[in-house]
C-alpha positions in Angstrom: 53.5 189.1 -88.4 55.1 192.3 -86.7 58.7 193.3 -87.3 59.5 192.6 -83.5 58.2 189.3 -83.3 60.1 188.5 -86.6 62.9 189.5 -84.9 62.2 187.8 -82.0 61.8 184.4 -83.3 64.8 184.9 -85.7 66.8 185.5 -82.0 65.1 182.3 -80.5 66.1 180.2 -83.5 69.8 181.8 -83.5 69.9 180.8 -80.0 68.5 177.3 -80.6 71.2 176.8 -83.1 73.5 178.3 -80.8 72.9 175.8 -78.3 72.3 172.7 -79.9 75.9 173.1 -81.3 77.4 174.2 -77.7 75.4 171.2 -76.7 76.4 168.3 -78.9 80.3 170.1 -78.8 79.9 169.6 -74.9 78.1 166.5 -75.2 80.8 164.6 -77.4 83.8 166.2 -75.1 82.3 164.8 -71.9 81.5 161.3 -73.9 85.2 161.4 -75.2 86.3 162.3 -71.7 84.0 159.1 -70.1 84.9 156.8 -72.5 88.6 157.7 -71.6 88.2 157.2 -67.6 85.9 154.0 -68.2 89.2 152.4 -69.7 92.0 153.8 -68.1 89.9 152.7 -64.6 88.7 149.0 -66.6 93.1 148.4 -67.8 94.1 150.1 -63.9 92.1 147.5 -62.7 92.9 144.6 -64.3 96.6 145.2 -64.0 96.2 145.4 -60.0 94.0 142.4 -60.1 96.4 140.8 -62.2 99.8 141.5 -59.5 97.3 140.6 -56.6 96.2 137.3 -58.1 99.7 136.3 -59.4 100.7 135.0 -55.8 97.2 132.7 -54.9 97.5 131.5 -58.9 101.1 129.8 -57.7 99.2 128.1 -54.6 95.9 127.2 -56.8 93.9 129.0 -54.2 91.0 129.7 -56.5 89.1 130.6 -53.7 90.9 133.3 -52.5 91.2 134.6 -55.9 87.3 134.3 -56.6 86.9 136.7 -53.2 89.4 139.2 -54.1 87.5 139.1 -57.5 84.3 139.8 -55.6 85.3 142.3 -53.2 86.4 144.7 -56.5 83.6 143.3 -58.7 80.8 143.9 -55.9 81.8 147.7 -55.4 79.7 147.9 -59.0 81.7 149.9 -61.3 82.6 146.7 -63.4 80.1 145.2 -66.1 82.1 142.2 -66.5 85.3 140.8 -64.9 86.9 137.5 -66.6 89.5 135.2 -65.3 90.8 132.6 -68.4 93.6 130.0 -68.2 96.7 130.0 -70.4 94.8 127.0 -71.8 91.5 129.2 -72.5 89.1 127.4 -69.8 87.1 130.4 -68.0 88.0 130.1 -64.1 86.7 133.3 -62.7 83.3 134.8 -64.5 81.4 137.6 -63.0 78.7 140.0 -64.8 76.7 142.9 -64.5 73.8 143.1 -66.5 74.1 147.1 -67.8 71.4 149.1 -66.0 71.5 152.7 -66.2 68.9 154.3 -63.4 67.9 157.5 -63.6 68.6 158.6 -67.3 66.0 158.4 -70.2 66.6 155.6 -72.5 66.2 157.9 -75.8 69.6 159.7 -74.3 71.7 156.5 -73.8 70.5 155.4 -77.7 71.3 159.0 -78.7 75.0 158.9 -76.6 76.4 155.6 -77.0 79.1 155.1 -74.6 81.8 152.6 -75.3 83.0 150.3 -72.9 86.7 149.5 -73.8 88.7 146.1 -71.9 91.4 146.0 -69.5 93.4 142.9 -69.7 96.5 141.9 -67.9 97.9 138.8 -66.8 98.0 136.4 -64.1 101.8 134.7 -63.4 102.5 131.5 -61.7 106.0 132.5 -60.6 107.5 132.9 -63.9 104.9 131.4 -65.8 102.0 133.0 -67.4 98.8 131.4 -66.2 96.0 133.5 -66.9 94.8 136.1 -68.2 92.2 139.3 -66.7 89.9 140.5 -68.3 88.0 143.6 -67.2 85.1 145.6 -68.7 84.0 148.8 -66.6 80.0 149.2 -66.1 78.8 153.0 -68.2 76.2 153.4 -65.8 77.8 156.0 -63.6 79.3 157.3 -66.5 75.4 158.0 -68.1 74.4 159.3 -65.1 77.0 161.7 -65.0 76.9 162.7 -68.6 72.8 163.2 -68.2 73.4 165.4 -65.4 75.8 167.9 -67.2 73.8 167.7 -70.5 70.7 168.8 -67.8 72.4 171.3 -66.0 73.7 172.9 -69.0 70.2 173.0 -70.9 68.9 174.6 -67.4 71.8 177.6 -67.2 70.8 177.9 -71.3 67.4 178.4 -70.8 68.2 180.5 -67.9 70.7 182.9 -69.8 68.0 182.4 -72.9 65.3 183.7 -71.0 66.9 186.8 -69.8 68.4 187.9 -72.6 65.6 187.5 -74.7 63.7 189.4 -72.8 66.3 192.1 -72.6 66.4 191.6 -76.4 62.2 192.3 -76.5 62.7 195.6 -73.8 65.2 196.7 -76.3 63.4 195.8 -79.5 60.5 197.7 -78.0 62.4 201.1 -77.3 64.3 200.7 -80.6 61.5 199.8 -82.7 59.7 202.2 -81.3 60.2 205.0 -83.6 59.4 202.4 -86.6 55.9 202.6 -84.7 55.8 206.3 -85.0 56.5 206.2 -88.5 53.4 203.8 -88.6 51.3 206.1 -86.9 52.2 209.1 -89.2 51.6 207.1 -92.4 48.2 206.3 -91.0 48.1 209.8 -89.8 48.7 211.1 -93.3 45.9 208.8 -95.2 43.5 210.8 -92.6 44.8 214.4 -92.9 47.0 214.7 -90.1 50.4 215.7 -90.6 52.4 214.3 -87.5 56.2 215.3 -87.1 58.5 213.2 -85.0 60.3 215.4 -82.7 63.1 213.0 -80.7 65.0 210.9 -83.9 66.1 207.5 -82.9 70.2 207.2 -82.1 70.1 204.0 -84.7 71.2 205.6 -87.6 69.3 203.6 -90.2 65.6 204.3 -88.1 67.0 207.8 -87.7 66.9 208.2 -91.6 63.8 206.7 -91.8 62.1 209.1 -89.5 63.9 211.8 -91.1 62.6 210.9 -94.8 59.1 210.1 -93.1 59.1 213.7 -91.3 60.1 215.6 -94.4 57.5 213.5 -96.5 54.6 214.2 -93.8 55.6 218.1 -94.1 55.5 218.0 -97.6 52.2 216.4 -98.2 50.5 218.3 -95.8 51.8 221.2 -97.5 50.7 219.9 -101.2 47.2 219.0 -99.1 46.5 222.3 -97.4 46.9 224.0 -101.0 44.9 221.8 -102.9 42.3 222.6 -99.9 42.8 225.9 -99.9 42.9 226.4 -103.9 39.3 225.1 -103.7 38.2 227.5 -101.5 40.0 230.2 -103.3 38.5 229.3 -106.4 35.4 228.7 -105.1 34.9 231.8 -103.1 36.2 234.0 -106.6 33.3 232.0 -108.0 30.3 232.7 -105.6 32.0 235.4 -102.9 31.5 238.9 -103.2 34.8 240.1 -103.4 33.8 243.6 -101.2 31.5 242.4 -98.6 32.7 238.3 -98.2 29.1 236.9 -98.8 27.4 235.5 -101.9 27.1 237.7 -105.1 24.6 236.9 -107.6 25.8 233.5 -109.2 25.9 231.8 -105.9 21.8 233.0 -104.8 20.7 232.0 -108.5 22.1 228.6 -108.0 20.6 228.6 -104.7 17.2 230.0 -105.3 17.1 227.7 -108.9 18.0 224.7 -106.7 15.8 225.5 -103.9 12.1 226.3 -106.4 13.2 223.4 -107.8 13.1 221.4 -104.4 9.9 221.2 -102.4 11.8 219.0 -100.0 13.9 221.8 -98.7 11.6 225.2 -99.9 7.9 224.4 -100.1 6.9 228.3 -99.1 9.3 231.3 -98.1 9.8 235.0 -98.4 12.6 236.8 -100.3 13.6 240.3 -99.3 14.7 242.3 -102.4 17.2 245.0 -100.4 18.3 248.2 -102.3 20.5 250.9 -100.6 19.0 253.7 -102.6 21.7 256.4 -100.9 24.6 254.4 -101.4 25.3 256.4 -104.6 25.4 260.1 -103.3 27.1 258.3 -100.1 30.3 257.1 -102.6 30.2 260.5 -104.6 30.9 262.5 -101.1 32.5 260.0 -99.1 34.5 258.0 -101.3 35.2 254.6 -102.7 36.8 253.2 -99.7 34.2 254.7 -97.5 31.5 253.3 -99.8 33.2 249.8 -100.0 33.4 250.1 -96.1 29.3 250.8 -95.8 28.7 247.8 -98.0 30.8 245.3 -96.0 29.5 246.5 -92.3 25.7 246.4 -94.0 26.8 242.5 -94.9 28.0 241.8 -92.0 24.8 242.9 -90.3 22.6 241.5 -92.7 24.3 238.2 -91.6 23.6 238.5 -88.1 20.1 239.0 -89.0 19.8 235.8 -91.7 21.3 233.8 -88.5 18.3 234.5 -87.0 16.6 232.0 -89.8 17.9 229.0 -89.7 18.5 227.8 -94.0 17.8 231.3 -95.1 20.1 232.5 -97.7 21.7 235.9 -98.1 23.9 237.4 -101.1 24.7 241.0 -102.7 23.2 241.0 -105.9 24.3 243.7 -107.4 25.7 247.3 -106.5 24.3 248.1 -103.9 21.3 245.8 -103.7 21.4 242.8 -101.7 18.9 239.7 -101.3 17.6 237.7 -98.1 15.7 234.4 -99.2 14.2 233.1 -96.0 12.8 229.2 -96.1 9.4 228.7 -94.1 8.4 232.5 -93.3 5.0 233.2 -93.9 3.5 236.8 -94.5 2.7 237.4 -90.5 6.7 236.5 -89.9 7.8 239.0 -92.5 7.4 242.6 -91.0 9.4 242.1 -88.1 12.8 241.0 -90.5 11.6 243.8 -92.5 11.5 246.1 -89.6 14.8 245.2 -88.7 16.5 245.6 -92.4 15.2 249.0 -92.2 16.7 249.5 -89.3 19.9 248.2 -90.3 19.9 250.3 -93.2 19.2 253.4 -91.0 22.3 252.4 -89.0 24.4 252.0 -92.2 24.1 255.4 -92.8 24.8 257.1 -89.8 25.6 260.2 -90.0 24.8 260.9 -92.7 21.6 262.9 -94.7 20.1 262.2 -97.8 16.9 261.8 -99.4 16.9 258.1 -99.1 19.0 255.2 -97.1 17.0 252.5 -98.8 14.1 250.4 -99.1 12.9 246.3 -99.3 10.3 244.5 -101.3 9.3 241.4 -100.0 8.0 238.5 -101.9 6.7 235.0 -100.9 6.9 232.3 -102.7 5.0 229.0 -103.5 5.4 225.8 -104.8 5.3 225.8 -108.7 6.8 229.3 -108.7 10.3 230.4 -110.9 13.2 232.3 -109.3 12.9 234.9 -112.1 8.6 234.8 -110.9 9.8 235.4 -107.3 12.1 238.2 -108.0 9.7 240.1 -110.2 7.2 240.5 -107.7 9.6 241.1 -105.0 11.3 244.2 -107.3 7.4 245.3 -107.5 6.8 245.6 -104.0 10.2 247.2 -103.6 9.4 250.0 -106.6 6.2 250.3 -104.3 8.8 250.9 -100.4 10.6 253.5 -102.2 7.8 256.2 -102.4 7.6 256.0 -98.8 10.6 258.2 -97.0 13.8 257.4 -96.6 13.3 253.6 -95.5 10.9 251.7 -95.4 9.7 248.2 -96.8 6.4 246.8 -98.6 5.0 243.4 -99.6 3.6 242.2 -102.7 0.0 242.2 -102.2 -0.7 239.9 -105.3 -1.7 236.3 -103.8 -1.1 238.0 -99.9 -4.6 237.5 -98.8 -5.0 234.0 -99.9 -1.7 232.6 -98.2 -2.4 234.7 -95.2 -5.6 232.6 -95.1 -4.0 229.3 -95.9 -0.8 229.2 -93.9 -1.7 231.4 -91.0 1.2 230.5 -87.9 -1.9 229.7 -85.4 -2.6 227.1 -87.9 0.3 225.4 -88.1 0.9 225.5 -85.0 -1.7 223.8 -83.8 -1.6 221.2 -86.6 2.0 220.2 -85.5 0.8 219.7 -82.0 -1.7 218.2 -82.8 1.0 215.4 -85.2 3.2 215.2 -82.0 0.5 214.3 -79.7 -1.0 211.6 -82.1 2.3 210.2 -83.4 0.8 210.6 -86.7 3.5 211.1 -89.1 4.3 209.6 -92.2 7.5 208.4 -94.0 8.8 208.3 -97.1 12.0 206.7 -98.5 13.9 207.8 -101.9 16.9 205.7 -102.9 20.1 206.6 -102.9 22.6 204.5 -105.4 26.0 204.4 -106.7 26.8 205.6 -109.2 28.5 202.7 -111.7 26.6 199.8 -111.1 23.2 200.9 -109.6 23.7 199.6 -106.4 21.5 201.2 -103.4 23.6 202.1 -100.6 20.8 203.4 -98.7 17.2 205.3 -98.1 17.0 208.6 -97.2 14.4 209.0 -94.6 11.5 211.8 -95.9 9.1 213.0 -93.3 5.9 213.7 -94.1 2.3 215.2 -92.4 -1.3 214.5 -93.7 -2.9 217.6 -94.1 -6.9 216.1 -94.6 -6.4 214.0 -97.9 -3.4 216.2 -98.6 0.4 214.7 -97.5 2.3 218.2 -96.9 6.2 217.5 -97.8 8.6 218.3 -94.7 9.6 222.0 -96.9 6.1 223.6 -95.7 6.3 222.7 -91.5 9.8 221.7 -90.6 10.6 225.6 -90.4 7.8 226.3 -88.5 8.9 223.1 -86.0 11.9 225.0 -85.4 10.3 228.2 -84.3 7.6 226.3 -81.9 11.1 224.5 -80.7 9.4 221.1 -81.3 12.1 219.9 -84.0 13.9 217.3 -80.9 10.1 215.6 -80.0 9.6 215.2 -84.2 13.2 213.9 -84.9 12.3 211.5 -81.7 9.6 210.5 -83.5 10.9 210.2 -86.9 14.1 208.3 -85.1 10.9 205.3 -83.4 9.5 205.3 -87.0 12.5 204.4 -88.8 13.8 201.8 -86.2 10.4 200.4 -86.9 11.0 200.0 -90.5 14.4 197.7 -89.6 11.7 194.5 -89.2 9.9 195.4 -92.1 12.7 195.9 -94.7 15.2 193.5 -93.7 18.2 194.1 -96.6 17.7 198.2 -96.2 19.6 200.8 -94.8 18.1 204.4 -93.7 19.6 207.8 -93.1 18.2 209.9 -90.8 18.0 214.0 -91.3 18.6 215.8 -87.4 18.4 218.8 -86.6 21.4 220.5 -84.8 18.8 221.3 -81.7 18.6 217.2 -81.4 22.4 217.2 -81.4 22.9 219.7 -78.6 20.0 218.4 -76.6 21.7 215.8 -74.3 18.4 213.8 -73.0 18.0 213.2 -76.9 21.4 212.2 -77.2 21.2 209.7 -73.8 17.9 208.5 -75.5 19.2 207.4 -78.4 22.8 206.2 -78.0 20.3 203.8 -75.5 18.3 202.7 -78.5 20.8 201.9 -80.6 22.7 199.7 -78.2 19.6 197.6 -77.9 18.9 197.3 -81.7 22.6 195.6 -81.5 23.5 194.4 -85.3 20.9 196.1 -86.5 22.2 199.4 -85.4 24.8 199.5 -88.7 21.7 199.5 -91.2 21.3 203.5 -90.1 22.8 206.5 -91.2 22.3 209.8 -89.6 23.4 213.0 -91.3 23.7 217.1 -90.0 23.7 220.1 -92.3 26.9 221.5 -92.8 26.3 224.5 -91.8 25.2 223.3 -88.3 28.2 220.9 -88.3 30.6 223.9 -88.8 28.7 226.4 -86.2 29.1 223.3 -83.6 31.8 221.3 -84.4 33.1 220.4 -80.7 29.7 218.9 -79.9 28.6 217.2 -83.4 32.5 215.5 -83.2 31.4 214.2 -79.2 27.7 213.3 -80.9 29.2 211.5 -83.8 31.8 209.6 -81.4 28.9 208.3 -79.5 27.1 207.4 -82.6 29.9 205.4 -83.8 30.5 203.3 -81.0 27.1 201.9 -81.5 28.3 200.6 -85.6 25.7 203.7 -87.0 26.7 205.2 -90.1 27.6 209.8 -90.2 26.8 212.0 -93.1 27.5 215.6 -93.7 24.4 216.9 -95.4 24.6 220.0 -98.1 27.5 220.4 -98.3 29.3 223.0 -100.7 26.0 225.4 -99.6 28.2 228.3 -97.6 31.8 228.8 -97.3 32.8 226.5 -95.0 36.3 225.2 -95.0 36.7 221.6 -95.4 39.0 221.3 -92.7 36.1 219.8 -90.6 36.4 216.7 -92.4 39.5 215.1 -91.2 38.4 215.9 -87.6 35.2 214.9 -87.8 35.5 211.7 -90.6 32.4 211.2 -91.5 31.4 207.9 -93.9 30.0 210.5 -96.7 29.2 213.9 -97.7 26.4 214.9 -100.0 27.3 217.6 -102.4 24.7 220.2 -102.1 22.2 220.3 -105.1 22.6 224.0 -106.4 26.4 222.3 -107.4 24.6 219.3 -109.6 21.8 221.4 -111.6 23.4 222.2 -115.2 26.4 220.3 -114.4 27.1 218.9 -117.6 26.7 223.0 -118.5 28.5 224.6 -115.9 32.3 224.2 -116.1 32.5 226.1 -112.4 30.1 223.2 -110.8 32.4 220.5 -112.4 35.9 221.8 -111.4 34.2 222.5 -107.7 32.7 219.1 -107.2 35.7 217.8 -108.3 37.5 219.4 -105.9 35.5 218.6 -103.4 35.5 215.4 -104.2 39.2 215.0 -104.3 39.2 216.6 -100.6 37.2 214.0 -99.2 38.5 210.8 -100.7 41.7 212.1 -99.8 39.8 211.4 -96.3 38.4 208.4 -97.3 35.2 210.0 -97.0 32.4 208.7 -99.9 30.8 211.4 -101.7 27.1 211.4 -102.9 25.5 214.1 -104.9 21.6 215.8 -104.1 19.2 216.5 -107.0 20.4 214.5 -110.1 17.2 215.1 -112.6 19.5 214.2 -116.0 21.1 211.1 -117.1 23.6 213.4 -118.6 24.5 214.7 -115.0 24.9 211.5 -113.6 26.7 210.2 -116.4 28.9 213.3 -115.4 29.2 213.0 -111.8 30.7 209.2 -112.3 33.4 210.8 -114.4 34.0 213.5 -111.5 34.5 209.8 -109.3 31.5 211.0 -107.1 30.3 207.8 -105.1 26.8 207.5 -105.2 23.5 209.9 -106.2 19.7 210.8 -105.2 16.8 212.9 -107.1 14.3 212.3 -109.3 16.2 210.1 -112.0 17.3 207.9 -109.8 13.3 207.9 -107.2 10.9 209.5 -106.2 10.0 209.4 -102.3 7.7 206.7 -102.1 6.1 205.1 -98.7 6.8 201.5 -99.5 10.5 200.0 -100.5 10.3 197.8 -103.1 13.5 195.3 -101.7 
């Protein structure tokens, strides 16, 4: 029960007490009062009635007497009028039977009204010779009495009514700061930090505010520090300090993860980037002038990994830097290389020397190391650097084959040929908590067959994004999965969308329409975004997820941890659960960097009520480690295996 209506029915009852004591006071005076009138007029009466019968009593005109009697008796205020002889024989007897019109009977039990006698006496010239006896009728006296107790409880619940509700419009503008306070306490459990400008005049709410405002500041202070702590530590972990992208740490958790992963990297090329004049450059330029050529070759190395959706780009040492690019096949590769070369070229402006600098490319395949990858890529780059002053080479190892296995015609006739047919496939790994076991839900896996081969998502999905087909497969993926909601009854499914879906607003129309129709049945899906995309887009993916929402669907922020993106997204966009990117969970239990950072992040987002789930849990150890660490739920190989049939 609210605070106002407790106060408003503590008022009613005050004024209930109020006015049944006004009431039985008023009640009792008025009876008093009655019962005073019915015998003054009862003894007025019999005294006159005694003087005017006095004179017939001498003649013995009974008669006369018995009319006189009448004429008062008839006029009907008397209940009973009695005429007795000095010798106690009646001679006059005239009653009333007591009938009281127009008032309840409950109120004359509850109001007894007495009926006192008036007597007087009757002379015979000097001789007493009767006596009168009179008894006035209450009726009028009820009906009177009913009529003030009824007026009165009228003008009560008329004054009553208006005050209370003067009381409520009050109540409402005075309790209406206690509501603010409300709203900033839920403000704060969600990472807003709401300040209540105009203070109440009632002093006690006014402190309240007050000790609500300063607390509101305060913790959004201690919040914003932890916050940004996190991402203090965590970019002095896996920032370049010079140039503000990765160093080497972050792209050997990245590329360890990603080899390890054929879900996300099933084929790619990685671009080995040394600035071979960057050391003469520093010697005549400077340090700061050196530091300022490594940062503006960053920055543009940046705007060319934006190009490539998932690639991955870091300085790995000195001045050499790294591009890994997800999906690119061979035929893809010389037009990045071309333009590294000429961002290098541009880098050094100005500026002569034997060489600006040189890239090796690489391309990997599925069973390959990181350390495997990198070996060949510094081969081919050993090879670039005999060729003037920029200039780039592939590894020519295993180049023929994959140029005859993964050619982009290929593909891209393959995936048209998928979307036409419908002819995908799906597979489901499990995603439990992680104390008790429990699956929370399936991650949805897409798959292609590929002749008797199923080709994981890794191999085609980048190569969807460059035809610009990713909207017709999530579509597709989206009718497949809403399919599955008949067939496994108890499970729930998240979806994987591209940000293309997201921004497409037929997609969007199309399904915020199927999910209404699924009705109940909508709740049992989850649909998650990559971070990255999330942070690039955040004013549409907030309007996408608002949509989603209203339909009972499920959000998730996918990879999470990947980049540098602040968490400040979160308490805008509150989604139901993040997933920790899987480059953090490899060598957890090892890495005391991973386990303060997913700790972090973990705090962040429960501070948000946001659930946290980790990628890529191989180890019993590491999942033993990530319950400590008070991470919600996990998914990798310990825990499933994609598999096209749920066992429920």
């Amino acid at each position: 029960m609210t605070l106002r209506m407790q106060l408003v029915l503590t008022i009613t009852a005050l004024f209930l007490v109020l006015f049944a004591g006004v009431a039985v006071i008023s009640v009792n005076n008025t009876r008093h009062y009655l019962d005073e009138q019915l015998a003054s007029l009862a003894q007025d009466t019999a005294t006159s009635l005694g003087l005017s019968l006095s004179p017939h009593m001498k003649k013995n005109d009974l008669p006369m007497m018995r009319s006189m009697v009448s004429a008062i008796f008839d006029r009907g205020y008397y209940r009973e009028i009695d005429m007795i002889s000095i010798h106690n024989e009646p001679m006059i007897r005239m009653k009333n039977p007591v009938k009281v019109h127009g008032v309840p009977s409950w109120f004359v039990d509850l109001v007894p009204l007495e009926t006192p006698e008036g007597e007087a006496l009757v002379m015979s010239g000097w001789r007493q010779a009767a006596t009168i006896h009179v008894w006035s009728h209450p009726g009028y006296a009820y009906q009177q009495l009913w009529k003030t107790s009824v007026d009165e409880f009228r003008l009560f619940l008329l004054l009553a009514s208006v005050t209370l509700l003067a009381g409520f419009i009050a109540l409402h503008f005075i309790l209406r700061s206690l509501r603010k306070v409300e709203e900033q306490a839920d403000a704060i459990s969600s990472r807003e930090y709401l300040v209540q400008e105009k203070l109440p005049w009632t002093k006690d709410l006014r402190r309240v505010v007050e000790v609500m405002n300063r607390m509101s500041v305060k913790v959004g202070e201690m919040f914003r520090e932890q916050e940004s702590l996190t991402e203090m530590l965590r970019a002095e972990t896996l920032k370049d300090a010079v140039t503000g992208i990765g160093n080497r740490r972050f792209f050997d958790a990245r590329m360890d993860h990603l080899a390890a992963s054929s879900e996300e990297f099933y084929r790619g090329a990685l671009f080995l980037i040394s600035l071979g004049g960057f050391a003469r450059f520093n010697e005549e330029r400077g340090f700061a002038a050196g530091d300022e050529l490594l940062a503006e070759f960053a920055k543009g190395l940046g705007a060319i990994a934006e190009l490539f959706p998932g690639s991955v780009h870091a300085r790995f040492s000195g001045a050499n830097f790294v591009l890994l690019v997800p999906g690119m096949e061979p035929q893809g590769s010389g037009e990045a290389a071309g333009r590294i070369s000429g961002l290098i070229e541009s880098s050094f402006s100005g500026f002569e020397a034997e060489e600006y600098g040189h890239v090796g490319i690489s391309f990997f395949e599925k069973g390959m190391t990181s350390g495997e990858l990198l070996a060949e890529a510094d081969l081919a780059l050993r090879a670039a650097q005999g060729e003037g002053k920029a200039g780039w080479r592939r590894f020519e190892g295993r180049l023929e084959r994959m140029e005859e296995v993964q050619g982009a015609l290929y593909w891209k006739n393959l995936l048209k040929s998928v979307l036409e047919s419908g002819d995908i496939l799906l597979h489901f790994q499990p995603v439990v908590s992680c104390v008790g076991n429990r699956i929370l839900h399936h991650e949805v896996l897409v798959r292609i067959a590929r002749g008797e081969e199923i080709v994981n998502a890794g191999l085609f999905l980048p190569m969807a994004g460059k035809m610009g087909v990713s909207v017709r497969l999530d579509r597709l993926v989206v009718e497949k999965t809403m399919a599955c909601l008949e067939k496994y009854g108890n499970s729930r499914f998240a979806i994987n969308l591209s940000i293309a879906s997201v921004l497409d607003r037929d997609f969007c129309d199309w399904l915020f329409a199927r999910l209404q129709g699924l009705g109940g049945k909508a709740a049992r899906l989850r649909f998650e975004l990559d971070e990255h995309d999330i942070v690039r887009h955040l004013e549409e993916v907030e309007a996408f997820v608002l949509g989603m929402k209203k339909t009972g669907c499920g959000f998730g922020a996918d990879h999470c941890g990947r980049g540098f993106a602040s968490f400040g997204y979160l308490a805008s966009l509150k989604p139901d659960y993040l997933n920790i990117d899987g480059s953090y969970v490899r060598k957890l239990d090892t890495e005391r960097n991973s386990r303060f950072l997913v700790q972090a992040m973990t705090r962040i987002a429960h501070e948000v009520d946001v659930e946290v789930y980790a990628e890529s849990v191989e180890t019993e150890s590491e999942r033993e480690m990530l319950s400590g660490l008070y991470v919600n739920g996990c998914k990798g190989y310990l825990i499933g295996r994609p598999s096209a049939e749920i066992l429920e």
